[in-house]
C-alpha positions as CSV (number, residue, x, y, z in Angstrom):
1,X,78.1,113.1,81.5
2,X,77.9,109.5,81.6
3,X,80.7,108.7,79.6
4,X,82.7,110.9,82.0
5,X,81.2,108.7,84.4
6,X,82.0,105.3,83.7
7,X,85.4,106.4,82.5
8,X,85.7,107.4,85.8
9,X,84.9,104.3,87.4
10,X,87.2,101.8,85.1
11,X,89.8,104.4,85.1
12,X,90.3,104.2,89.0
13,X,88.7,100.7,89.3
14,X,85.9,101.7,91.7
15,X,83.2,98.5,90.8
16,X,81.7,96.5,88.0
17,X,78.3,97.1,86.6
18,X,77.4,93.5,87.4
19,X,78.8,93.9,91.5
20,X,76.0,94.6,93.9
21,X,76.5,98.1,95.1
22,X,74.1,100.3,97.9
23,X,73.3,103.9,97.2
24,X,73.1,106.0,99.7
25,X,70.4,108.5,98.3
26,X,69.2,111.4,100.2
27,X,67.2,112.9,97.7
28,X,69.4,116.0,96.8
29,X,70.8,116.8,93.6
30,X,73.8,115.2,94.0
31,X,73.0,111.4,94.9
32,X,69.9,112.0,92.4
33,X,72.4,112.6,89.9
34,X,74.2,109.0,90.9
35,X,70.7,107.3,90.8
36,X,70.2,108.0,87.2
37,X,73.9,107.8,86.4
38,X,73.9,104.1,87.5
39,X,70.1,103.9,86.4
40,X,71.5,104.8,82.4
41,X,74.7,102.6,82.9
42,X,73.1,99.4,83.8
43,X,75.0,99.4,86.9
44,X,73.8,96.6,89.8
45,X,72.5,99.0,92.8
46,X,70.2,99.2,95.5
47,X,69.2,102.7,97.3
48,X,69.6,103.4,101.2
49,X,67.6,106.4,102.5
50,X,68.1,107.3,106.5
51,X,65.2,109.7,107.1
52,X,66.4,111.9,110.6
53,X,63.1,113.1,111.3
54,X,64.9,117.0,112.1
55,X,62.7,118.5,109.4
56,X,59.1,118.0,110.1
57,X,57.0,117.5,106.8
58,X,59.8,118.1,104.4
59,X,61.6,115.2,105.9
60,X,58.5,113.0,105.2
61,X,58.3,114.3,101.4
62,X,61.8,113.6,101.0
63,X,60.9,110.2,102.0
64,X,57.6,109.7,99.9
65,X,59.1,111.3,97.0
66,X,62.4,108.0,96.8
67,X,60.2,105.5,97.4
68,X,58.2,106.5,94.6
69,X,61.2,107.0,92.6
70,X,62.6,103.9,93.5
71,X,59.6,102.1,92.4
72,X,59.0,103.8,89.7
73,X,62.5,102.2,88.3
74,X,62.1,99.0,90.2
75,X,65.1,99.8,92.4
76,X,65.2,97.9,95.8
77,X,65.2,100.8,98.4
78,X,65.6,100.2,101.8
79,X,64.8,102.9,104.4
80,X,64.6,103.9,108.3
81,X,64.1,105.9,110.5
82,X,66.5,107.8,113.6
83,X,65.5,109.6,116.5
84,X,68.3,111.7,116.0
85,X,67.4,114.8,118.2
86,X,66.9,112.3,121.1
87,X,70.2,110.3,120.2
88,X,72.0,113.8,120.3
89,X,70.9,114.7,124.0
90,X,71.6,111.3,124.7
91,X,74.9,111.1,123.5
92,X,75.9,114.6,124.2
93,X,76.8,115.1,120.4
94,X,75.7,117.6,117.8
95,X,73.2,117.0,116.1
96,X,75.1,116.6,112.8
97,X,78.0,113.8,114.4
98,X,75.2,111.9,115.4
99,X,73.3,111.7,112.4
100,X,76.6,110.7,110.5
101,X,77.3,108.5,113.1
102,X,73.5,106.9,112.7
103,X,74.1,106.5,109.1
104,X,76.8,105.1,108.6
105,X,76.2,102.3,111.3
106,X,73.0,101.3,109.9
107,X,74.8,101.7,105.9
108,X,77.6,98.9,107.3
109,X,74.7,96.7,108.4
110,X,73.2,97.0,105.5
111,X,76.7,96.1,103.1
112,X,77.0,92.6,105.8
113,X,73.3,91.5,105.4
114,X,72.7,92.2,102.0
115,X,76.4,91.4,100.9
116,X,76.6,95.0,99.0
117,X,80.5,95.5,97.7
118,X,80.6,99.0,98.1
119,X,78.9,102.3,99.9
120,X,78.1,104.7,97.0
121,X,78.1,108.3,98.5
122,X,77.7,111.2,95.9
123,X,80.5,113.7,97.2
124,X,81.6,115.6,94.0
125,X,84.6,118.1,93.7
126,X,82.7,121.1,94.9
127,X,82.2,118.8,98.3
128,X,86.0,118.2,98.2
129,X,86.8,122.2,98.1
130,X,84.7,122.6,101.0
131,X,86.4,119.7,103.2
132,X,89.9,120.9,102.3
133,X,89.3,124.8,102.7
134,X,87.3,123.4,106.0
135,X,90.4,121.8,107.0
136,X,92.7,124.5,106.3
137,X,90.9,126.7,108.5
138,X,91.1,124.8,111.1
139,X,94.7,124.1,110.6
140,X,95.2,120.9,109.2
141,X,98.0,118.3,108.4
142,X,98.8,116.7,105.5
143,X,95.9,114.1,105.7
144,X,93.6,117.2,105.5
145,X,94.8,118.0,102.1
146,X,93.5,114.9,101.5
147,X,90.2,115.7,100.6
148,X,87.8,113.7,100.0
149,X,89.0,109.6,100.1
150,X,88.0,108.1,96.2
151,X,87.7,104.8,97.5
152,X,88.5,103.9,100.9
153,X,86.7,100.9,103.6
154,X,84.6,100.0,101.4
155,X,82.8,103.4,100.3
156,X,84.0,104.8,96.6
157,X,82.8,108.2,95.9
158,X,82.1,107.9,91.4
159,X,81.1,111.7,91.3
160,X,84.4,113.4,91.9
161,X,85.2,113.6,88.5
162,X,82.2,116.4,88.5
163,X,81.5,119.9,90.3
164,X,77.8,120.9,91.6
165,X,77.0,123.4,88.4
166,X,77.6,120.4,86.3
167,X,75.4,117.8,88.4
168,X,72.6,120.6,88.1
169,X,73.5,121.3,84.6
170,X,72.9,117.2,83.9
171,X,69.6,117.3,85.8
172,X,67.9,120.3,84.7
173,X,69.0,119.2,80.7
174,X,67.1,115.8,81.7
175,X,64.4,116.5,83.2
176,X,65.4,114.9,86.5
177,X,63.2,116.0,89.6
178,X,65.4,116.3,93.1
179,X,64.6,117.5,96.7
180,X,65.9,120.7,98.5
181,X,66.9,120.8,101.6
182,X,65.9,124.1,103.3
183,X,68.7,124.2,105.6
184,X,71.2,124.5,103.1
185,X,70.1,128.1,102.2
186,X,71.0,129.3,105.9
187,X,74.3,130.1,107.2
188,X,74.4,128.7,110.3
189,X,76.5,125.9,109.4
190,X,80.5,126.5,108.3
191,X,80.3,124.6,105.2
192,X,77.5,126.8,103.9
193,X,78.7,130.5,104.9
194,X,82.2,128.5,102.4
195,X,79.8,127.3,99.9
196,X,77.7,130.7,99.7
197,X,80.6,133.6,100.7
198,X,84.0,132.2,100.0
199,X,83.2,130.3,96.7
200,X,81.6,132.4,94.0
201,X,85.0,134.8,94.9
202,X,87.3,132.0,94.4
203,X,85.3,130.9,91.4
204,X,85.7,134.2,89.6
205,X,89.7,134.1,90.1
206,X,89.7,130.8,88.9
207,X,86.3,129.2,87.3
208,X,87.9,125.7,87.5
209,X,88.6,125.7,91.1
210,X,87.1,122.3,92.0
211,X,89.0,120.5,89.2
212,X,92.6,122.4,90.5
213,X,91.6,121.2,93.9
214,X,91.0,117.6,93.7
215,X,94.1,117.6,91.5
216,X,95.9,118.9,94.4
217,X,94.9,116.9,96.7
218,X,95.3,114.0,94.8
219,X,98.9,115.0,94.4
220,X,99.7,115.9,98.3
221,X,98.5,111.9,99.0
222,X,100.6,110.6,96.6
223,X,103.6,112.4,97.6
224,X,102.6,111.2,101.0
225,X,102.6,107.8,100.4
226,X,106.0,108.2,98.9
227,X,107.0,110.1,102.0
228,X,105.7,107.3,104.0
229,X,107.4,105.0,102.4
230,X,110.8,106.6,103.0
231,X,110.2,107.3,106.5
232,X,109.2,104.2,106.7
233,X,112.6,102.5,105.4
234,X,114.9,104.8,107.5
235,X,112.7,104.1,111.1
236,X,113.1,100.7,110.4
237,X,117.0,101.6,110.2
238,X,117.2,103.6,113.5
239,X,114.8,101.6,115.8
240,X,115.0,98.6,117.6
241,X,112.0,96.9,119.2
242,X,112.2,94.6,122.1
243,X,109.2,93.4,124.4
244,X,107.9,96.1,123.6
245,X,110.2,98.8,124.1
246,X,112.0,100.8,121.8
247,X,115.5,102.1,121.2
248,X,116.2,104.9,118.3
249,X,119.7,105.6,117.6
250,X,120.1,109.2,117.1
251,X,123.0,108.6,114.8
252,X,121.2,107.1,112.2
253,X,118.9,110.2,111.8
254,X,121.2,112.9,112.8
255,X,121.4,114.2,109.2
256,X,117.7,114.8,108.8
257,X,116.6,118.6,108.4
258,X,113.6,118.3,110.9
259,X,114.4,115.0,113.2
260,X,111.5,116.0,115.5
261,X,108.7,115.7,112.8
262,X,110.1,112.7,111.6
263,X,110.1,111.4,115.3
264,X,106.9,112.5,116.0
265,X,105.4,110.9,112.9
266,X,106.3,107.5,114.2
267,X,105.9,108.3,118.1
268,X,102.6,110.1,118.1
269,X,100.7,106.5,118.0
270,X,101.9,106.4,121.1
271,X,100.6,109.2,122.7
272,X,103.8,111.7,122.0
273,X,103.6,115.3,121.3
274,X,105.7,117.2,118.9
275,X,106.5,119.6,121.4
276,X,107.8,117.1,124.2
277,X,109.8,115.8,121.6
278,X,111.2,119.1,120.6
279,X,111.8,119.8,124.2
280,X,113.8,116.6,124.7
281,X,115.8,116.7,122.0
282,X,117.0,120.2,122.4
283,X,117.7,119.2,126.7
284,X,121.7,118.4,127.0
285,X,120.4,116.4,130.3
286,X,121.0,112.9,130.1
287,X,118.2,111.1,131.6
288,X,115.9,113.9,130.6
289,X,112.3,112.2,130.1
290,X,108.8,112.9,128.6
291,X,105.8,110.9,129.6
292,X,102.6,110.0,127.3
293,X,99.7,107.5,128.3
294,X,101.2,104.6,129.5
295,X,104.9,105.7,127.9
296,X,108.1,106.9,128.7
297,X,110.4,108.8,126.1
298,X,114.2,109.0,127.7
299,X,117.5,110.8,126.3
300,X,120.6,108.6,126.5
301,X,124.0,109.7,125.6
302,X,123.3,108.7,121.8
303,X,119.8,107.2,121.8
304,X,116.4,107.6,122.6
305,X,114.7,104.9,125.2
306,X,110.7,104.3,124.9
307,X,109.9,102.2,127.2
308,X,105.8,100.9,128.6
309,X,105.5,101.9,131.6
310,X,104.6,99.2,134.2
311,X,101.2,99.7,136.7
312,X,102.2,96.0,138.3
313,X,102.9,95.7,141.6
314,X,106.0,97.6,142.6
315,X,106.6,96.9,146.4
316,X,109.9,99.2,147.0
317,X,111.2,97.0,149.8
318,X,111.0,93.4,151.0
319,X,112.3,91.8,153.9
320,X,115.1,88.8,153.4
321,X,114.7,86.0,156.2
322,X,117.5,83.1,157.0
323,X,115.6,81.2,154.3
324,X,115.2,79.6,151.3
325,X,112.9,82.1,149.5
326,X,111.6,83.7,146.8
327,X,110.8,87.2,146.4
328,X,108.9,89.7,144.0
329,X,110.3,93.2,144.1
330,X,109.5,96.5,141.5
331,X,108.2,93.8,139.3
332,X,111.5,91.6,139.5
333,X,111.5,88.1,140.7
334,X,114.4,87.6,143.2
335,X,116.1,84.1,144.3
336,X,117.6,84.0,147.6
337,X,119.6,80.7,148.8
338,X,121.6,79.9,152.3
339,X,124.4,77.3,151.7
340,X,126.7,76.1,154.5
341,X,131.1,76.6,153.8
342,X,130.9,73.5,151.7
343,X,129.4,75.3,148.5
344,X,131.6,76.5,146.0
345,X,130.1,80.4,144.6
346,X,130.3,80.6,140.8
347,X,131.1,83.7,140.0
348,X,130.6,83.3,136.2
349,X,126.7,83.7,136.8
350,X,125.2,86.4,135.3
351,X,123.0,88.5,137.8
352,X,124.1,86.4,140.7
353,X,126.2,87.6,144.1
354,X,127.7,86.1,147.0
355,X,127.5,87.2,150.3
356,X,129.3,86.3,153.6
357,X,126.3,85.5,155.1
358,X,127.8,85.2,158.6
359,X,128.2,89.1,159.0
360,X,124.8,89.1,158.5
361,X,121.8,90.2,160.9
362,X,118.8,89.0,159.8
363,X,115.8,90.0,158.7
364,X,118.0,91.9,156.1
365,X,115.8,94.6,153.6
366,X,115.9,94.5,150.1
367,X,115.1,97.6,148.2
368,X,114.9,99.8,145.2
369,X,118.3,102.2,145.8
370,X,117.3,105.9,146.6
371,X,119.8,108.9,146.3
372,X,122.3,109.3,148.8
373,X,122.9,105.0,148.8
374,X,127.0,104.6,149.6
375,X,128.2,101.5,149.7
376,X,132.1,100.6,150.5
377,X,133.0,98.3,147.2
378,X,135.6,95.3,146.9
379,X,139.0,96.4,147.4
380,X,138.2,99.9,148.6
381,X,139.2,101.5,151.5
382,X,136.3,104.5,151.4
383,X,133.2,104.7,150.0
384,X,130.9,105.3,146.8
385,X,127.5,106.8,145.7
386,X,125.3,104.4,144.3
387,X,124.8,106.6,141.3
388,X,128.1,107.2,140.6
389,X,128.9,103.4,140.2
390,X,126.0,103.0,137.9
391,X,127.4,106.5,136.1
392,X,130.7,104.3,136.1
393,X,129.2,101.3,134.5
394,X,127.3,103.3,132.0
395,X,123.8,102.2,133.5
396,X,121.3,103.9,130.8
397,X,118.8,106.1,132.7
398,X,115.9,104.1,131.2
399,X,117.1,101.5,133.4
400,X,118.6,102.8,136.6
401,X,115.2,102.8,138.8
402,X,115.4,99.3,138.5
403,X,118.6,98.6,140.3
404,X,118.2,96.8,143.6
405,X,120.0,96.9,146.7
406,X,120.3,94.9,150.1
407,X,120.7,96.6,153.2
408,X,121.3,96.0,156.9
409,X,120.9,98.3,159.5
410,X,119.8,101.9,158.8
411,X,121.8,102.8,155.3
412,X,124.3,100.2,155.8
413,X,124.5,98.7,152.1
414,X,125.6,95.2,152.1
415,X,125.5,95.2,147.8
416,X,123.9,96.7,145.2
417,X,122.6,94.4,142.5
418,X,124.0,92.8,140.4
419,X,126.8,94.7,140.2
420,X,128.9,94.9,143.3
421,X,129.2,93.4,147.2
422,X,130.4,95.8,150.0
423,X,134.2,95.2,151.2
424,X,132.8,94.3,154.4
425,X,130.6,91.4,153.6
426,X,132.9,89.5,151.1
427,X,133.5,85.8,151.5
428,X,136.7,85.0,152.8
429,X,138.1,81.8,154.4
430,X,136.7,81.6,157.2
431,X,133.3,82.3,155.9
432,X,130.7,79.9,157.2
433,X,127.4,80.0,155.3
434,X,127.1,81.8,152.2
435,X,124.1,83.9,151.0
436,X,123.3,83.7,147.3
437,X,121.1,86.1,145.3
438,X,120.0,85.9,142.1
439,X,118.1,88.7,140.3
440,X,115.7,88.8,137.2
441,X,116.2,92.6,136.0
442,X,113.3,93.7,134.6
């Protein structure tokens, strides 16, 4: 058993013999098994015993009986006590969260103070059946195939090379006293009515269960990583990030089997389901959006939009005086300027318009365009919808509700930013005084 042991250890590089390392002893058979285990090896170790005060005397003798095994070996032990029924009404947690939760809280304080390298838990393979048939029944994902990590944030785990018959087997052929814990004879708990009902029936199809298990799992995270790694490579392909926001090209992963698990595997950070996603992607409506947290998922003609979505200040309408001014509007600065007939418009600048400012009548009213907006454009005779220019111009949806327009009168467009300015406000040669407005899309 020990040689198994520290082949174990040097075979996955879990910790020297001459590294400090904390044991975290209970007093079952299990991390008894790892005391003398690192005991016989000469490894560098100090014990940890968290003492939850939910089983009256018993709890005290588990106590009384590691201290004196930690003396008798001259093993530092360190040790406390939790209020943990208290903590649980307090918290409005079970009982057993809270306890974990306790434990491992205090076990991290103790690796910082005391400078420990590693967390020593003894989780063996029998453990690691339990977590993933846990897991399945409660309908897991790949990372619950996972089973128990090896070594992972600082805790290794040397005893999964090892089921519970052989931990006993080690124990009872040394000699090696160990506590019992009362409450793992009931049922009460899911992991027991597995460990009591469900194993000893698996065990007699297969004796070497454990052992085929932990080989699986260790299997499904490797391919995983590999998957990862792929996925990876082809996002990085199909997405482009800007301030924030991202554009997918729905080209680039048209040819995958199952584009909506590979989306959702990238997205879900962000709060998206698989089933919105599904849902989007199947929609023929352009424009089509899905909303998650503080996200916005939007179908273009051959892309996907995420975008944050913005809680500043978004006034929908301002009003323009004869002024020199400056102006915040749905979260985009506007620049509005009055210059008499001796200024000379460049019409090169980008989001910039002119406007005959003498056909004005102010105060004017600058607003977010709503449907139903017409407005007459340069060189045209009748009319247009708002969101048929924008349709024209190939405006993506994402970015339509940011468009801006200035108004005069009730539904009287004067231009819609920065795209056009109405036949009827254009600067001509006997214009005056010239209005200029410059926009900062958002």
């Amino acid at each position: 058993m020990l040689q198994r042991f520290e082949n174990f250890i040097f075979e996955n590089t879990l910790f020297d013999k001459e590294e400090p390392v904390l044991l975290a002893l209970s007093g079952g058979a299990d991390s008894v098994c790892l005391f003398y285990l690192l005991l016989e090896g000469g490894y560098n170790f100090s014990v940890a015993h968290c003492n939850f005060q939910l089983r009256g005397k018993e709890s005290e003798a588990d106590e009384a009986f590691l201290v004196a095994l930690a003396r008798t070996h001259q093993i530092e032990i360190f040790k406390d006590r939790f209020e943990t029924s208290t903590e649980s009404e307090k918290r409005k947690k079970g009982v057993q969260e809270v306890a974990r939760e306790l434990r491992y809280t205090w076990f991290k304080e103790l690796l910082n103070k005391h400078k420990f390298s590693k967390l020593l838990t003894a989780h063996h393979q029998t453990d690691n059946l339990e977590t993933m048939l846990i897991n399945i029944l409660r309908g897991t994902g790949i990372k619950g195939l996972h089973g128990i990590p090896l070594n992972e944030n600082n805790i290794a785990r040397p005893l999964l090379f090892a089921n519970r018959e052989e931990i006993v087997s080690y124990l009872q052929e040394n000699q090696y006293a160990y506590r019992e814990d009362s409450s793992n004879a009931s049922d009460y708990y899911l992991r027991n009515q597995i460990r009591h009902n469900v194993l000893p029936a698996l065990k007699q199809i297969q004796p070497e269960i454990e052992a085929r298990f932990y080989e699986t799992a260790q299997k499904v995270k490797g391919f995983e990583l590999l998957s990862y790694e792929l996925i990876s490579n082809l996002w990085k392909s199909a997405c482009v990030e800007m301030d924030g926001n991202l554009k997918i090209d729905l080209e680039t992963i048209d040819k995958l089997d199952n584009q909506p698990l590979f989306l959702f595997h990238n997205l879900q950070a962000y709060g998206f389901t698989l089933l919105q996603i599904e849902d989007l992607l199947k929609s023929n409506q352009i424009g089509k959006k899905v909303i998650a947290n503080q996200y916005e998922l939007i179908k273009e003609r051959l892309h996907l939009q995420m975008k944050r979505i913005e809680f500043m200040e978004k006034t929908n309408s301002v009003t323009i005086e004869a002024i020199n001014q400056t102006v915040k509007i749905f979260g985009q600065i506007v620049e509005i300027h009055i210059y008499n007939n001796n200024f000379q418009p460049d019409y090169t600048l980008k989001d910039t318009l002119f406007i005959n400012a003498d056909k004005l009548t102010f105060p004017v009213t600058l607003r977010v365009w709503e449907d139903g907006d017409r407005i007459r454009p340069l060189g045209m005779n009748g009319y247009k919808k708002v969101s048929d220019i924008l349709t024209d111009k190939k405006v993506e949806n994402s970015k339509r509700n940011s468009y801006i327009v200035l108004q005069q009168y009730e539904k009287e467009l004067i231009a819609l930013f920065p795209l056009v300015v109405s036949e009827d406000y254009k600067i001509d040669a006997s214009t005056q005084s010239i209005l200029s407005i410059t926009l900062n899309m958002a």
